[in-house]
N, C-alpha and C positions, 0 to 999 in steps of 0.2 A: 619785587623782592628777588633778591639774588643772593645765591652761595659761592662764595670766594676761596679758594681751595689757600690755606693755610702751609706754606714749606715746612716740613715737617718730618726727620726719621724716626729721632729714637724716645719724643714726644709724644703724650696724646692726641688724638686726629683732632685739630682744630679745624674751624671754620668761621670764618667773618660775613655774616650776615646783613647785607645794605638793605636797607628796611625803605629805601625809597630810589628815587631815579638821578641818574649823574647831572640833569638840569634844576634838582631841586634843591635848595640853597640849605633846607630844614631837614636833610638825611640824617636819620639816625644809622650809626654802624655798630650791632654788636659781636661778640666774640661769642663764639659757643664751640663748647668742648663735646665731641661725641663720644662719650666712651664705649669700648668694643673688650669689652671684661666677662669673663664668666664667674657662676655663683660660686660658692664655697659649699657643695650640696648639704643639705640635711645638718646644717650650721649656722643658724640662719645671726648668731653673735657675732664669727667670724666674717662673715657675709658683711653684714652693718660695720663691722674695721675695715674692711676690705675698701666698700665703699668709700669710706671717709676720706681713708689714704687719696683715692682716685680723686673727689672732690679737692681736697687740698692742694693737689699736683696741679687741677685744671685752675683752680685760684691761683695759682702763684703762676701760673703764664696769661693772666689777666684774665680768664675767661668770665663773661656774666652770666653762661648760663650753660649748664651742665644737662646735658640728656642720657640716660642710661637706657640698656636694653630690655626687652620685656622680660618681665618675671624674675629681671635682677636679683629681687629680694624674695626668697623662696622657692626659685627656679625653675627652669624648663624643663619637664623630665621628656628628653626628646629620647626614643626608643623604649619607654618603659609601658607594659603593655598595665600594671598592676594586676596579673593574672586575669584578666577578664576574656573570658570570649561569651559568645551568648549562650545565657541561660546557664552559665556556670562562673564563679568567681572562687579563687585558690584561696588557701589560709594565705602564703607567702604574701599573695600579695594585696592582701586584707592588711598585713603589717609594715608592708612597701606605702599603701597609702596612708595609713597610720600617722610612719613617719614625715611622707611631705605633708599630712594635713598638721600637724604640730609645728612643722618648719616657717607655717604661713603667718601672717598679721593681723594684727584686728585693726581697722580703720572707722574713727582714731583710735589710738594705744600706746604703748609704750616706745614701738620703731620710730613710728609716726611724729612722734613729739622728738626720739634723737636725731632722726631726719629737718624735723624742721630748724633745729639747735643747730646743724651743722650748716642749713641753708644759711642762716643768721652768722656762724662764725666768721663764716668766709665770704659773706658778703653777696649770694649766688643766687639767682633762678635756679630751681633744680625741677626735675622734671624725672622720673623715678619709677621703674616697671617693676610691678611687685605681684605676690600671691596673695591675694585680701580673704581671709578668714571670715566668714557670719554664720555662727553657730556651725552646721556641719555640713555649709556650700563653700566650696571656694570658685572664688573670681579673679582672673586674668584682670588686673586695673593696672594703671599708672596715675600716680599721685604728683601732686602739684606743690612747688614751697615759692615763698620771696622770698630777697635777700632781709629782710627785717625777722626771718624765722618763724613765719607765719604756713600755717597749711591752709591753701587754698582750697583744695577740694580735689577730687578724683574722677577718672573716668572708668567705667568697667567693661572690658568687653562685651559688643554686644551679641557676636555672631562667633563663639567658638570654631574655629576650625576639626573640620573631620573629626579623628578620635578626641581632640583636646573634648570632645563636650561630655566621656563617659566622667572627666574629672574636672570639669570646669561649667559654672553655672553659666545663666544667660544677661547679660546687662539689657538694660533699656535705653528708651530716651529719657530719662529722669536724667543721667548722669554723663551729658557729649557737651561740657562746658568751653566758653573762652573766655580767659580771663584778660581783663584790661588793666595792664603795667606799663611804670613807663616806660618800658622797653619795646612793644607793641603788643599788639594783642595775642597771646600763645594759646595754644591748643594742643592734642595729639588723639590721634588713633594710633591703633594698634595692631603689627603684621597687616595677615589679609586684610583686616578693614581699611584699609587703605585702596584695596582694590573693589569698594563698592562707591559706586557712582552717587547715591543718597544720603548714604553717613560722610561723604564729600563737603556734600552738598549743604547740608547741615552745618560743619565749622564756616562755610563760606558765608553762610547765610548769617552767621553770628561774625563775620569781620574777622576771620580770623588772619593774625599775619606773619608769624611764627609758627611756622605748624611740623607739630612733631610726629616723626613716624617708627618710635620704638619695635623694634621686631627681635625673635632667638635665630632669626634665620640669615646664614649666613653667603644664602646663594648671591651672585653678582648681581641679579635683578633689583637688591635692594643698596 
């Protein structure tokens, strides 16, 4: 599998993905849009327009499969301490986290199903880095659709990086899925988890052939 860099300015960053090798007669080729979008903060209605527009953009230059950043939906708070140091936390930012824990999703819920709706309208794989809500933990996941508008299922991080863990629960392996479409078998980790050799090893071990690597980080490593 290989990535074919898309010409491309004032478009979304496309990529043509050959799912197999130039002597094999049975290559699938698909289109995937990577979108490079930030959140709409502590808006998480706006957020979900935002997206859509994006979606729609990457459908209408054929794309079959739309990947977004992590925590797309509910956001990266990169810099935000929410008042914590040890052994002391602020009111300010008791009400800082407040608002991102409202800002997040219940999986499944209401996002969830207009995300699948718009996988469906447009005909897309979508692939979707979100802040997943369960009762009063949030998780760093990315959620999974087909184009029939179906939600496939999620992954959740499993290894928070540094501070992300004073605000971010812990995934397991219950939830490092691939799923089998006829596009090929898709997966993702998430940021750093990309840089552990095991949770690697794991999408491999499940076939995986599309593998996506959602990150908020915008250093050139990735």
């Amino acid at each position: 599998m290989s990535l074919v860099p898309f010409p491309t300015i004032e478009t979304p960053p496309i990529s043509e993905v050959d799912m197999g090798s130039a002597s094999d007669s049975s290559t699938t080729t698909v289109r995937a849009t990577v979108v490079q979008a930030a959140t709409v903060f502590y808006d998480t209605p706006a957020t979900m327009d935002k997206a859509e527009r994006l979606i729609a953009d990457a459908a209408g230059y054929g794309s079959q499969l739309v990947v977004f950043p992590e925590a797309f939906i509910g956001g990266y708070p990169r810099g935000s301490t929410f008042g914590v140091t040890i052994g002391s936390r602020s009111a300010k930012g008791k009400e800082e986290f407040r608002k991102y824990h409202a800002s997040a999703i219940d999986v499944p819920g209401p996002e969830v199903d207009r995300l699948a709706a718009m996988a469906g309208k447009y005909k897309v794989f979508l692939v979707m880095g979100v802040i997943e809500r369960s009762g009063y933990t949030l998780y760093c996941s990315v959620i999974f659709f087909d184009p029939q508008g179906h939600f496939l299922g999620k992954h959740r991080k499993l290894m928070p990086t540094a501070l992300e863990r004073i605000i971010w629960g812990f995934g397991d392996g219950s939830t490092i899925p691939v799923f089998e479409t006829p596009v090929g078998k898709i997966g993702a980790l998430i940021c750093w988890e990309n840089k552990m050799p095991l949770l690697r090893t794991a999408l491999y071990g499940k076939g995986v052939e599309i593998y996506c690597a959602p990150t908020a980080d915008a250093r050139d490593v990735w």
